[in-house]
BAFIFI-642254 format. One record per residue (C-alpha): x, y, z; residue in one letter; residue number from 1. Coordinates in steps of 0.05 Angstrom, whole numbers. Example, Ala and Ser with C-alpha at 12.3 -4.5 7.8 and 13.67 -1.06 7.14 Angstrom:
! BAFIFI-642254
246,-90,156,A,1 .
273,-21,143,S,2 .
//
This chain:
! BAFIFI-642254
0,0,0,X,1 .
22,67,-9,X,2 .
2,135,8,X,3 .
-57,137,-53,X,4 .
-83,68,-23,X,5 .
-69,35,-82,X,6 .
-38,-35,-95,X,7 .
33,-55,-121,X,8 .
18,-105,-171,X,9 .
95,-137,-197,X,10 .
110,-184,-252,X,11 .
122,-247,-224,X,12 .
188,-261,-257,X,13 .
222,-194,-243,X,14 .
275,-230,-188,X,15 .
298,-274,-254,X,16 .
343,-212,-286,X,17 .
374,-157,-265,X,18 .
330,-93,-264,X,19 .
346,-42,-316,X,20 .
304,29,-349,X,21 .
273,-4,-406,X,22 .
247,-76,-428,X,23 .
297,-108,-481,X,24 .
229,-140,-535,X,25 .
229,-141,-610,X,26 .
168,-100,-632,X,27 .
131,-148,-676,X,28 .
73,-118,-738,X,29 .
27,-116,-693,X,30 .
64,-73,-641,X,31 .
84,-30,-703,X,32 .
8,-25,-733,X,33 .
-21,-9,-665,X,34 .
35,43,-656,X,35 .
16,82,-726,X,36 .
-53,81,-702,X,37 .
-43,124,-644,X,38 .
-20,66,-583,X,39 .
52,71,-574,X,40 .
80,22,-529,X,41 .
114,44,-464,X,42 .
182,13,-457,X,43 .
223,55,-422,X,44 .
240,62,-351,X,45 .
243,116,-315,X,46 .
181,165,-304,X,47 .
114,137,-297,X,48 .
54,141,-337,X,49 .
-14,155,-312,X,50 .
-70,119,-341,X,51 .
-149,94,-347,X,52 .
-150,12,-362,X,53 .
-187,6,-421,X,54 .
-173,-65,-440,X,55 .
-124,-118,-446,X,56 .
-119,-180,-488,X,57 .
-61,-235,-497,X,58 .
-6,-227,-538,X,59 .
68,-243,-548,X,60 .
138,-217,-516,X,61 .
199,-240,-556,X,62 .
272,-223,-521,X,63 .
323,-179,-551,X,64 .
378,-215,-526,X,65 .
352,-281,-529,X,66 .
305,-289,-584,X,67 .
254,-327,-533,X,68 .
188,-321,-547,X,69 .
138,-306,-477,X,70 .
64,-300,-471,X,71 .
48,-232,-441,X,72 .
-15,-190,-439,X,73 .
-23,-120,-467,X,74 .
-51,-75,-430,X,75 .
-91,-18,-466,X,76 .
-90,49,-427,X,77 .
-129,119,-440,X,78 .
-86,187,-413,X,79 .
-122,244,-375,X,80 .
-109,279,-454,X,81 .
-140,229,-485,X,82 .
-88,193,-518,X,83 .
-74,126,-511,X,84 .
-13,82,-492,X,85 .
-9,9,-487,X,86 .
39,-36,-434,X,87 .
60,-111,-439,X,88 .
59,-153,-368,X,89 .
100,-225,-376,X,90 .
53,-273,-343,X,91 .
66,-350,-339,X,92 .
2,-391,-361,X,93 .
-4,-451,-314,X,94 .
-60,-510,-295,X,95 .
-69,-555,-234,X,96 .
-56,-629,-233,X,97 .
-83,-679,-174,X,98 .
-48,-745,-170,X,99 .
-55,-808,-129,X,100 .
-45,-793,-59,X,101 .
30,-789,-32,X,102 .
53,-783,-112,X,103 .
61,-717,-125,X,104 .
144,-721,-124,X,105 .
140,-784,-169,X,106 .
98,-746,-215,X,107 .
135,-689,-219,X,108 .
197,-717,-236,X,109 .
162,-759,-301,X,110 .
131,-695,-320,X,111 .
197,-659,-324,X,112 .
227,-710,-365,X,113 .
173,-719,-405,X,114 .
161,-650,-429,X,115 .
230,-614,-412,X,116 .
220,-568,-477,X,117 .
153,-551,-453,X,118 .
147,-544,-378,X,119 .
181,-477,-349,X,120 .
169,-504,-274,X,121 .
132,-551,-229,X,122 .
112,-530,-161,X,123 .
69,-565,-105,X,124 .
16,-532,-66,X,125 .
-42,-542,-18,X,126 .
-112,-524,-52,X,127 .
-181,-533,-26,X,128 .
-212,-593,-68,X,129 .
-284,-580,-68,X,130 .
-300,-646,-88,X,131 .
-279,-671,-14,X,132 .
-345,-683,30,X,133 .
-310,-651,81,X,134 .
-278,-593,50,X,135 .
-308,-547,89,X,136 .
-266,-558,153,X,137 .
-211,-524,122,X,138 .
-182,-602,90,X,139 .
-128,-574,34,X,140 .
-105,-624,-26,X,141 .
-38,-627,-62,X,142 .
-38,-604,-126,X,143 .
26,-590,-171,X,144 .
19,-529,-217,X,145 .
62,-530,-278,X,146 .
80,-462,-304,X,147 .
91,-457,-374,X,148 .
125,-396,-418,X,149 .
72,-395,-469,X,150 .
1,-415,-482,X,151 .
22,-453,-540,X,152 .
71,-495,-493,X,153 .
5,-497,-437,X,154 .
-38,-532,-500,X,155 .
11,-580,-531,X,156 .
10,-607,-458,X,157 .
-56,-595,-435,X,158 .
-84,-644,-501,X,159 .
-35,-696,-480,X,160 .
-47,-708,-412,X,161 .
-133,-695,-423,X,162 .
-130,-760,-462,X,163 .
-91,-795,-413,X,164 .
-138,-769,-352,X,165 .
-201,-792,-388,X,166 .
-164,-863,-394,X,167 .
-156,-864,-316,X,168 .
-218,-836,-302,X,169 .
-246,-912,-327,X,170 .
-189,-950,-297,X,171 .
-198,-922,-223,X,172 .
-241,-980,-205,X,173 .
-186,-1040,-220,X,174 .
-135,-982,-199,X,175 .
-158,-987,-128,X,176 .
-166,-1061,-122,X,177 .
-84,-1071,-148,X,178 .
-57,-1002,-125,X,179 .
-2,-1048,-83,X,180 .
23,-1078,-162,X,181 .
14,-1020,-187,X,182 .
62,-982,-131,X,183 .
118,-1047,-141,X,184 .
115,-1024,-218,X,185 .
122,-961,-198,X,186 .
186,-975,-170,X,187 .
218,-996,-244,X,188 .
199,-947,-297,X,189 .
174,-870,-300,X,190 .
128,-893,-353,X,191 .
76,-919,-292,X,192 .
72,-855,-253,X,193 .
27,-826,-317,X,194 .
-30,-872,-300,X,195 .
-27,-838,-224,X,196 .
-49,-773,-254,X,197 .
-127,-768,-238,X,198 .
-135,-701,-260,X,199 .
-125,-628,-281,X,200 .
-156,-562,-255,X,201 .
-158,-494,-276,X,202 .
-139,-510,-348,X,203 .
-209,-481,-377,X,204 .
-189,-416,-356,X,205 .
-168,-360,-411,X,206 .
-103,-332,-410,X,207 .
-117,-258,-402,X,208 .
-180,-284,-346,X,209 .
-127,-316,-304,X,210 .
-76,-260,-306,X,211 .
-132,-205,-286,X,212 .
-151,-257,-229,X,213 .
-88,-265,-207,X,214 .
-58,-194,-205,X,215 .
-127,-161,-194,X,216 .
-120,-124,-245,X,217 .
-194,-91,-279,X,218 .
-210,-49,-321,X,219 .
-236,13,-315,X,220 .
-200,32,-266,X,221 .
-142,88,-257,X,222 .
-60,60,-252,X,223 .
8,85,-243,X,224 .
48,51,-300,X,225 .
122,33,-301,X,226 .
163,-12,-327,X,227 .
227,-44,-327,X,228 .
268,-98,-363,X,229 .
234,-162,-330,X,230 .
169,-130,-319,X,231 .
110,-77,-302,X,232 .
91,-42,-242,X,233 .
15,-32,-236,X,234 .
-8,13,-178,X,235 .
-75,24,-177,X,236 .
-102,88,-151,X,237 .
-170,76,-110,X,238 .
-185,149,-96,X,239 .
-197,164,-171,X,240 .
-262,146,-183,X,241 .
-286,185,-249,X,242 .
-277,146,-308,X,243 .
-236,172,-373,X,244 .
-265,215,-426,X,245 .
-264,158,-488,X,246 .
-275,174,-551,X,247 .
-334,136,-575,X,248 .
-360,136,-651,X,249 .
-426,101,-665,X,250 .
-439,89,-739,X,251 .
-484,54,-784,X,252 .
-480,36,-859,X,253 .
-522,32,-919,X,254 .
-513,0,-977,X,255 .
-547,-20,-1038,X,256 .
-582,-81,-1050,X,257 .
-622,-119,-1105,X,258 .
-702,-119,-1101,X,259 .
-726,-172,-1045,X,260 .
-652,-187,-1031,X,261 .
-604,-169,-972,X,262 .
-538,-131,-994,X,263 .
-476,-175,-1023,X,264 .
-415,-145,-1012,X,265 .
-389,-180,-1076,X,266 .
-437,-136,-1114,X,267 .
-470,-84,-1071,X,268 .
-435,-19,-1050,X,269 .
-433,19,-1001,X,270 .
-488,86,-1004,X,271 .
-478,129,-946,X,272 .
-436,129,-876,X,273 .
-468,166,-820,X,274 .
-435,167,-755,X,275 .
-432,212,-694,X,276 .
-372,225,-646,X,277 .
-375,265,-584,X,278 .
-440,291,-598,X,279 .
-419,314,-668,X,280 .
-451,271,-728,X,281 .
-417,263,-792,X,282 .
-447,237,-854,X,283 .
-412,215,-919,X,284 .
-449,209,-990,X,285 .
-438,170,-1045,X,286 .
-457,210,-1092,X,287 .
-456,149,-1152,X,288 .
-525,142,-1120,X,289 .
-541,203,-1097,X,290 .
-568,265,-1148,X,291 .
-539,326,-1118,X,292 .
-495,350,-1062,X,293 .
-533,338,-991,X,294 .
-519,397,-953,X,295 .
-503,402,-871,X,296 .
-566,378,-832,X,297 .
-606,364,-765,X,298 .
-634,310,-736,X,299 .
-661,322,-670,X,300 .
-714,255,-651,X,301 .
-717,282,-576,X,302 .
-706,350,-551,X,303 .
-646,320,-504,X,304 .
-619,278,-568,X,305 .
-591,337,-611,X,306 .
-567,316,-675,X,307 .
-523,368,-727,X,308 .
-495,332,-781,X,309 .
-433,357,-826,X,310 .
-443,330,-889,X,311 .
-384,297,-944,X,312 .
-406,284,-1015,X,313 .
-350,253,-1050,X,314 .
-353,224,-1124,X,315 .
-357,143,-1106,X,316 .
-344,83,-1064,X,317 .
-260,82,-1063,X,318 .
-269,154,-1037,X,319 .
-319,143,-983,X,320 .
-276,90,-957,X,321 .
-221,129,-968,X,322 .
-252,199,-920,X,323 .
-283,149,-867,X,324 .
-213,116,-853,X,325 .
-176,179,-853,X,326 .
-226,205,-810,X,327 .
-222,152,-760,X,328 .
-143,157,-748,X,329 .
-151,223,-738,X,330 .
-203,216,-691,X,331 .
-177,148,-651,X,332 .
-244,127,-617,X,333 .
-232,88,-563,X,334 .
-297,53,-571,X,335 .
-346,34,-632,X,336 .
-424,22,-624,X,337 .
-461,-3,-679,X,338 .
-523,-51,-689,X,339 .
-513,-118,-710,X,340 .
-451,-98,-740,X,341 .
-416,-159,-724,X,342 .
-455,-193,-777,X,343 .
-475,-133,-832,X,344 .
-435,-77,-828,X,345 .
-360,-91,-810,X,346 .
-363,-152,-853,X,347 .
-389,-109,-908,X,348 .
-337,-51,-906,X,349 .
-283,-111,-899,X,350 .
-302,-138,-962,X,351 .
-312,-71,-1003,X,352 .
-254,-36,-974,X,353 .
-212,-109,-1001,X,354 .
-246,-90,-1071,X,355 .
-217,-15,-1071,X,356 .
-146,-45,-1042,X,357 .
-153,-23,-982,X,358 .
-135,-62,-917,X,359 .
-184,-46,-858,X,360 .
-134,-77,-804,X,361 .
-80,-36,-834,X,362 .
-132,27,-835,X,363 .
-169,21,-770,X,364 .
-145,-45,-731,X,365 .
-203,-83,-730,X,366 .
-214,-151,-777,X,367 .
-269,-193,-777,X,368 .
-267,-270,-743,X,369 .
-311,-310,-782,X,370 .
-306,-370,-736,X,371 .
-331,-329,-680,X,372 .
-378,-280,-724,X,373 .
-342,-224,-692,X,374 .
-305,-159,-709,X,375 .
-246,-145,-660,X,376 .
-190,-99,-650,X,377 .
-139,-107,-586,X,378 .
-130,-37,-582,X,379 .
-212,-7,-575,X,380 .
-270,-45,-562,X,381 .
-332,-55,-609,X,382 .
-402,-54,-583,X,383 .
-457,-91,-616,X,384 .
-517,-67,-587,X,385 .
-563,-135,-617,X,386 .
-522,-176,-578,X,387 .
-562,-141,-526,X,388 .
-626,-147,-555,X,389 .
-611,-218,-556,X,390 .
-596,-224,-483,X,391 .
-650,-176,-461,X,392 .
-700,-196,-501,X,393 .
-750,-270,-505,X,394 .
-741,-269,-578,X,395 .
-767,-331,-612,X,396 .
-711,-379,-639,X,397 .
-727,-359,-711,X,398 .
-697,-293,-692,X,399 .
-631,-325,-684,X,400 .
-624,-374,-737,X,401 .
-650,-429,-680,X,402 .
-708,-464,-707,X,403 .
-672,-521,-750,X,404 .
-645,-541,-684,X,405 .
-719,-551,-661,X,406 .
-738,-585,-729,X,407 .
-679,-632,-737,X,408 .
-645,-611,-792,X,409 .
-585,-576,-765,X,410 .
-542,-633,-745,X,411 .
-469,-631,-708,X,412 .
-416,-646,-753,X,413 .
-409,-715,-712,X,414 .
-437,-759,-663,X,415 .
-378,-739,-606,X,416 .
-367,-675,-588,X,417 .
-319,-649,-632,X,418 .
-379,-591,-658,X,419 .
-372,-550,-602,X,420 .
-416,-490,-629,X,421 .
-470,-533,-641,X,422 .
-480,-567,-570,X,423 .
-472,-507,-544,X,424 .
-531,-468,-582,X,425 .
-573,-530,-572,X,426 .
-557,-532,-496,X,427 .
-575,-464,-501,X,428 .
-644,-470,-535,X,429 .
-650,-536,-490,X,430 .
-655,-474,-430,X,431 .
-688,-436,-465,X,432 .
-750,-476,-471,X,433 .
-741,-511,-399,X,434 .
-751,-439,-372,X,435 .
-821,-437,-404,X,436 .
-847,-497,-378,X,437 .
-868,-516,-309,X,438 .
-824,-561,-263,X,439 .
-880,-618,-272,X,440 .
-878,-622,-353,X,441 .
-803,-612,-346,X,442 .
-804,-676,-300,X,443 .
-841,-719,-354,X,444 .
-797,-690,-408,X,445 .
-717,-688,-375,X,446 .
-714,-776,-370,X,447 .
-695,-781,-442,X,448 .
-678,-714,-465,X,449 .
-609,-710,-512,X,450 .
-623,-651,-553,X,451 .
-671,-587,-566,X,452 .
-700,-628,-621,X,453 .
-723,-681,-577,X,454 .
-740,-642,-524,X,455 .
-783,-597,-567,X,456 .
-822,-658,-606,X,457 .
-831,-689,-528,X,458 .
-870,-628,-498,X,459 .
-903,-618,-573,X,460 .
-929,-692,-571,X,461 .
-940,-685,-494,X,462 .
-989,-613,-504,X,463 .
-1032,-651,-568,X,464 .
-1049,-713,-541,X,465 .
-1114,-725,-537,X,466 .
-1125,-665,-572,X,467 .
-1195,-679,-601,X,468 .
-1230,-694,-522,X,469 .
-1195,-627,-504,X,470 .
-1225,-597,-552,X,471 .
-1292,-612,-544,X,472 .
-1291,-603,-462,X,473 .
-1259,-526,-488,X,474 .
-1313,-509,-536,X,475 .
-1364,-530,-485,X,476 .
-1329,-493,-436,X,477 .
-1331,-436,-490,X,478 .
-1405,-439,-505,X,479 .
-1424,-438,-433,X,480 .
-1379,-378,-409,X,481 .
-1422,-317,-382,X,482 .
-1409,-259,-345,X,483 .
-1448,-259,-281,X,484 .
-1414,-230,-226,X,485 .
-1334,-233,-251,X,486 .
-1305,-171,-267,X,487 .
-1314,-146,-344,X,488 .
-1237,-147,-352,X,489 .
-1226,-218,-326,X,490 .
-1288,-240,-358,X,491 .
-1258,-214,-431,X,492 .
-1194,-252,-415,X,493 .
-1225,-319,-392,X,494 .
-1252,-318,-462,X,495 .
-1181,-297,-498,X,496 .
-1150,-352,-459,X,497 .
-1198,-401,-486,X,498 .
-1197,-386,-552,X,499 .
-1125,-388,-544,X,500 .
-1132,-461,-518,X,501 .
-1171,-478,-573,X,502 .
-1119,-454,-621,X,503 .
-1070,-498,-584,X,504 .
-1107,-564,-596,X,505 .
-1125,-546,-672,X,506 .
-1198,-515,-662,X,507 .
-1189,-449,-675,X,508 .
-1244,-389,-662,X,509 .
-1247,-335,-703,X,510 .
-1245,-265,-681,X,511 .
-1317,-264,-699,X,512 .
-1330,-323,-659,X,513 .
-1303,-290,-602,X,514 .
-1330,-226,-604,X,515 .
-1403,-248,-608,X,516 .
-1389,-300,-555,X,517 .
-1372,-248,-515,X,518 .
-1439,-204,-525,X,519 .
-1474,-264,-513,X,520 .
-1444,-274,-452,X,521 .
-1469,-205,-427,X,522 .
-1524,-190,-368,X,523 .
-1587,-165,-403,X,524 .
-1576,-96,-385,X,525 .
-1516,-94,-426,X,526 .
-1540,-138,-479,X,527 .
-1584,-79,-502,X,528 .
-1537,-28,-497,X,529 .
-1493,-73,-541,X,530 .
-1539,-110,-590,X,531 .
-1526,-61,-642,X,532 .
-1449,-80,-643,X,533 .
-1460,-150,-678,X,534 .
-1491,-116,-732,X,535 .
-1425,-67,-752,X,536 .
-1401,-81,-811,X,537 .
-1341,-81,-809,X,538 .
-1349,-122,-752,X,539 .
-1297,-84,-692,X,540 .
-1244,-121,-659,X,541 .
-1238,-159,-603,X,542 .
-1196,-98,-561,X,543 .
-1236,-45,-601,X,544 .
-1297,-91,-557,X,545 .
-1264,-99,-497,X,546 .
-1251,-30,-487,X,547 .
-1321,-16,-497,X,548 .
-1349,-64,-453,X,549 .
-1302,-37,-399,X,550 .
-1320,41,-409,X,551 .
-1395,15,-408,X,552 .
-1383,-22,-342,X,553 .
-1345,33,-310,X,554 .
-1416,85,-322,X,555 .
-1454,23,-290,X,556 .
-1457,41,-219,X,557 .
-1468,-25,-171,X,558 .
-1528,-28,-127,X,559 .
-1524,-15,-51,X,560 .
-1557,20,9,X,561 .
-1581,82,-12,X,562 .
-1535,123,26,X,563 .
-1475,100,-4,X,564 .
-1467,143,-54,X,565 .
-1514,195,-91,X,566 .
-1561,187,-153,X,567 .
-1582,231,-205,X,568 .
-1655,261,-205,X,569 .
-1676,323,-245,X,570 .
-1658,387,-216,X,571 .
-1586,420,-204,X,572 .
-1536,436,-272,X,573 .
-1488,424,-240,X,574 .
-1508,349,-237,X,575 .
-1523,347,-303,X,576 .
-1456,381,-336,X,577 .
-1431,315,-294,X,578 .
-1476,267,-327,X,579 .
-1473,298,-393,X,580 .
-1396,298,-399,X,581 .
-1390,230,-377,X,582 .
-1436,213,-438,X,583 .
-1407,249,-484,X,584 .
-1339,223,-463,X,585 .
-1361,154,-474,X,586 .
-1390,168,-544,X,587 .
-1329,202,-569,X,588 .
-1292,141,-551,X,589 .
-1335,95,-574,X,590 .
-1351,124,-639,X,591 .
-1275,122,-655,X,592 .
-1272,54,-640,X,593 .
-1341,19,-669,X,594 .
-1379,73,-718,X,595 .
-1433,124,-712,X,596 .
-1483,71,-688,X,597 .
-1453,60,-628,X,598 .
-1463,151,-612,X,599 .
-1535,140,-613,X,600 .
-1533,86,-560,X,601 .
-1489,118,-514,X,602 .
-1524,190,-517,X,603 .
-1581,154,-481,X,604 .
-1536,136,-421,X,605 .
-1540,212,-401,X,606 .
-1593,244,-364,X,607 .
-1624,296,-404,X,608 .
-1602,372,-393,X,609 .
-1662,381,-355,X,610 .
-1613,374,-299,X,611 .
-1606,324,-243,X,612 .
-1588,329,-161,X,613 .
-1563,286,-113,X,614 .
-1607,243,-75,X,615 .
-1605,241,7,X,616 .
-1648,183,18,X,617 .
-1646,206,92,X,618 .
-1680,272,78,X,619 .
-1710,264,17,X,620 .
-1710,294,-58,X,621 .
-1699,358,-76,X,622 .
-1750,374,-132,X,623 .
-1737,417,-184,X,624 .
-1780,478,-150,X,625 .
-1750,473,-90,X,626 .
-1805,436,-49,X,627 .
-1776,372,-13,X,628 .
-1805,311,-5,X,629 .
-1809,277,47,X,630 .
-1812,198,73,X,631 .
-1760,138,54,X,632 .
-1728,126,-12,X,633 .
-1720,59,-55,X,634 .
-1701,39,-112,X,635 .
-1740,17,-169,X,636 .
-1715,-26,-215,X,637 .
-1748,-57,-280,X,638 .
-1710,-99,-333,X,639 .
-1644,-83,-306,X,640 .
-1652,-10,-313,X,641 .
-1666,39,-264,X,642 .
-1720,95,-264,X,643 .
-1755,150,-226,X,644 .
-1821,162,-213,X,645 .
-1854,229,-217,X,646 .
-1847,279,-165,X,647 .
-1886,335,-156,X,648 .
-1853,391,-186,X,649 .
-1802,351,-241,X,650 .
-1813,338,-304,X,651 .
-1842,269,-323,X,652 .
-1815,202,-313,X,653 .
-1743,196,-335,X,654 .
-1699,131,-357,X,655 .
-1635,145,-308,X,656 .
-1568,106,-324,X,657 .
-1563,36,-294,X,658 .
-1543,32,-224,X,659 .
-1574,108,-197,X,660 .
-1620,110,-147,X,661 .
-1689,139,-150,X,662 .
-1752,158,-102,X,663 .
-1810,106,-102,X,664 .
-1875,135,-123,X,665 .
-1913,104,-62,X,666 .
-1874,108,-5,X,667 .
-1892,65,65,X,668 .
-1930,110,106,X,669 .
-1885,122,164,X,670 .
//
């Protein structure tokens, strides 16, 4: 620790040579590419640089003096300017081999001998073996963990002992029962001790994974950087917490293409690069497809998202190419964003810059993996946003390219598991659908389950059987659904949900079906306030009908004791401005939805503009003249609607909307 709080982080080897100002390496092309491009490397001892950990990925250190070649990892870092430097840290790739108890020296020493050119050292150590049932209490193994000086050396061994572990693996069984011959064997040839290697740990690991695990180093994070001949010195500094200002460019392509046709880079060109930096946007035309000079525009789609464009109409494709490169060494962005640019757009350029003679590693550091279906450059990162949709997103598998795995007809390359892409997407889509199930059809399903083929045609076969008797219990179920007293949104889903079922055993309903189904399913109250809806032509849809049905039920208000809440009865405006808006509200809805019909219909929810009051049913009603009436109120009600009975004073009997309380004619004497 020092007096920033920050970490020494050494090179492990830097007690092997004698420290000096500057590392003795042989730059190689890539260390001279990445240097034109703006990321000199930092050799030389002496003052420190400070930096921002972008990234780091493995690479290569060969000796000046020596000619040995060492796997190191470069270390990408951004200044407080802006500009960019890059480091390399010598780390020794390594795995973990158990052996046979009390074994560990024999091993060793056949090890050694057998792969002298390979192995750089051997060391035993105690590790905690989580496969021991009582690991917990602090029980260590021995393990020896052979170093190596390059991955390449760490692989060459790695393949030959895996094949001799999965031999063992089947031989432990007679192993145990003649370990004592075995050990007197032993005794007269190295060639035994391999069968006393059980196995290897750790060896899954990626090389630059490891070395940030084992030095804690991270990115993002702010570092003191010097170096000397054997090594680097990484001290991190914990009080900085404000990340770098990176450049960051975001750009998207577009290119021609033939009718009904995606673009072909063999044919296609590109039209147009737009890109924005900073804030800034930049666009470049190709004006081979373009009439006439496009001149500096906006494009603004939020208030918070300005947009001002400086335009660059050039004459064709080579000088496009040609302006966006030299643009981008200029620039130096730290990061790219584009949108499924793995797969469209850097693939694209690749290919047409190749065409003009152009090199787009030479020009901007990136180059397209194939294998991987990724664009990478050591020196900046590139961020596909899809791959985010993807993650984020329950797309179906057709989205991805998945759904011959479901059919069938994507098969590995072979029966073992040499095709590792493939097991791995259909392990994938096996999760995939095992996360829409529940746990009791996955428990039916998981016996004899080897791929997402099988899987899929298990729960398929397992959700139509006995389709037909489904079926008919459904449409019965269908038929006989009514309203009654369930809520009008949960009775419109019951009946979604059905026809849904239906759908799902191969008896479909048609939106017609459904919609009338649903009418009929009505109390008779709204039956007649609805009747007129089968006859639209066009006939609405089933959420243009929902929504009405709910609006309709929200103007119904439920019956209760008559002080609960008030009615309407003629008499105050203010009552009926109320009334009258909430009509009118409901017909301007409505009428947008399902026609003029439906206007008429709803108008007569409204109590006329004669005006309406409030209802005491404790004191009586309030007529429009002023004289009260007194006695106890009730309700009458006839065919589901609710009306009023003259007063003295009103105007004549009025319809009132369903659910309001009015004054009974003939009151109980009191």
């Amino acid at each position: 620790m020092n007096g920033t709080g920050g970490d020494i982080r050494l090179d492990e080897r830097r007690g092997d040579t004698e420290i000096s100002n500057s590392q003795k390496l042989i730059l190689n092309a890539e260390d001279l590419l990445e240097s034109n491009l703006g990321c000199d490397l930092f050799t030389e001892g002496g003052d420190k640089r400070f930096g921002w950990l972008l990234t780091f990925a493995s690479s290569s250190w060969e000796d000046q003096d020596t000619h040995k070649v060492f796997s190191c990892v470069d270390l990408y870092f951004v200044c407080q300017d802006g500009s960019t430097f890059k480091a390399k840290h010598k780390f020794r790739p390594y795995f973990y081999v158990a052996t046979k108890n009390k074994l560990e020296m024999e091993v060793d020493a056949y090890l050694r001998r057998q792969y002298e050119a390979q192995i750089a050292d051997i060391e035993i150590t105690e590790k905690e073996d989580l496969d021991l049932k009582n690991h917990l209490s602090g029980l260590q193994k021995s393990y020896l963990k052979i170093t190596f000086d390059t991955v390449q050396q760490m692989m060459h061994v790695k393949r030959d002992l895996m094949h001799t572990i999965e031999g063992n693996r089947t031989k432990f069984d007679a192993m145990e029962a003649n370990e004592s011959i075995l050990t007197r064997k032993s005794k007269h040839g190295f060639q035994d001790y391999i069968d006393c290697i059980a196995d290897f740990r750790e060896h899954d690991v990626p090389y630059h994974v490891r070395f940030s695990i084992d030095n804690d180093v991270r990115c993002g994070q702010w570092y003191e950087v010097s170096v000397h001949s054997s090594g680097v010195v990484l001290e991190r500094r914990r009080d900085l917490l404000q990340h770098a200002e990176v450049h960051v460019c975001a750009f998207d392509t577009e290119m021609t293409k033939a009718p009904l046709k995606g673009p072909n880079a063999d044919c296609d060109s590109i039209m147009m690069i737009s890109y924005m930096v900073d804030g800034q946007g930049y666009l470049i035309i190709n004006r081979e497809y373009v009439g006439e000079d496009i001149e500096d525009l906006e494009y603004s789609p939020k208030p918070e998202y300005k947009g001002c464009f400086k335009v660059t109409n050039v004459k064709n494709e080579e000088e496009l190419l040609r302006t966006w490169f030299s643009h981008m060494q200029v620039i130096k962005p730290s990061i790219y964003v584009t949108y499924s640019g793995d797969s469209n757009d850097w693939p694209f350029m690749e290919t047409r810059a190749a065409h003009h003679g152009f090199n787009m590693k030479n020009e901007l550091g990136f180059q397209c993996d194939k294998s991987k279906g990724e664009c990478r450059a050591k020196f900046a990162c590139h961020m596909d946003c899809f791959a985010w949709a993807k993650h984020d997103s329950y797309l179906p598998p057709g989205c991805h390219g998945l759904k011959g795995y479901l059919k069938g007809s994507i098969a590995p390359i072979s029966d073992d598991d040499d095709d590792d892409e493939w097991f791995q997407l259909d392990a994938i889509l096996q999760g995939w659908i095992l996360s829409t199930i529940t746990d009791e059809v996955s428990d039916l399903v998981l016996s004899s389950v080897s791929t997402a083929s099988t899987l899929w045609t298990m729960i398929h076969d397992l959700f139509h059987d006995n389709k037909h008797a489904r079926a008919m219990k459904l449409e019965h179920q269908f038929r006989t659904t009514v309203k009654g007293s369930t809520p009008m949104a949960a009775y419109c889903q019951e009946l979604r949900n059905i026809a849904d079922w239906l759908d799902d055993v191969d008896a479909p309903v048609s939106e017609h079906q459904l919609i009338l189904q649903m009418l009929r399913g009505l109390p008779d109250d709204l039956q007649a306030q609805t009747s007129f809806l089968q006859f639209q032509d066009p006939m609405p849809s089933f959420l243009q009908v929902r929504s009405a049905l709910l609006l309709l039920d929200r103007q119904r208000t439920p019956l209760g004791e008559p002080t609960a809440r008030p009615c309407w009865q003629v008499g105050t405006p203010a009552a009926t401005a109320a009334a009258s808006t909430a009509g009118v509200a409901a017909a301007v809805l409505l009428t947008a939805a399902v026609g003029i019909g439906f206007l008429a219909a709803t108008s007569a929810m409204a109590p006329p503009l004669d005006s309406v009051v409030a209802l005491d049913a404790d004191k009586g009603v309030a007529t429009a003249t002023g004289v009260e009436v007194e006695g106890v109120q009730t309700a009458v009600r006839d065919n589901g609607h609710q009306r009023t009975s003259k007063v003295p004073g009103t105007q004549p009997t009025q319809t009132l909307a369903p659910g309001c309380w009015a004054p009974d004619p003939h009151p109980p004497p009191t």
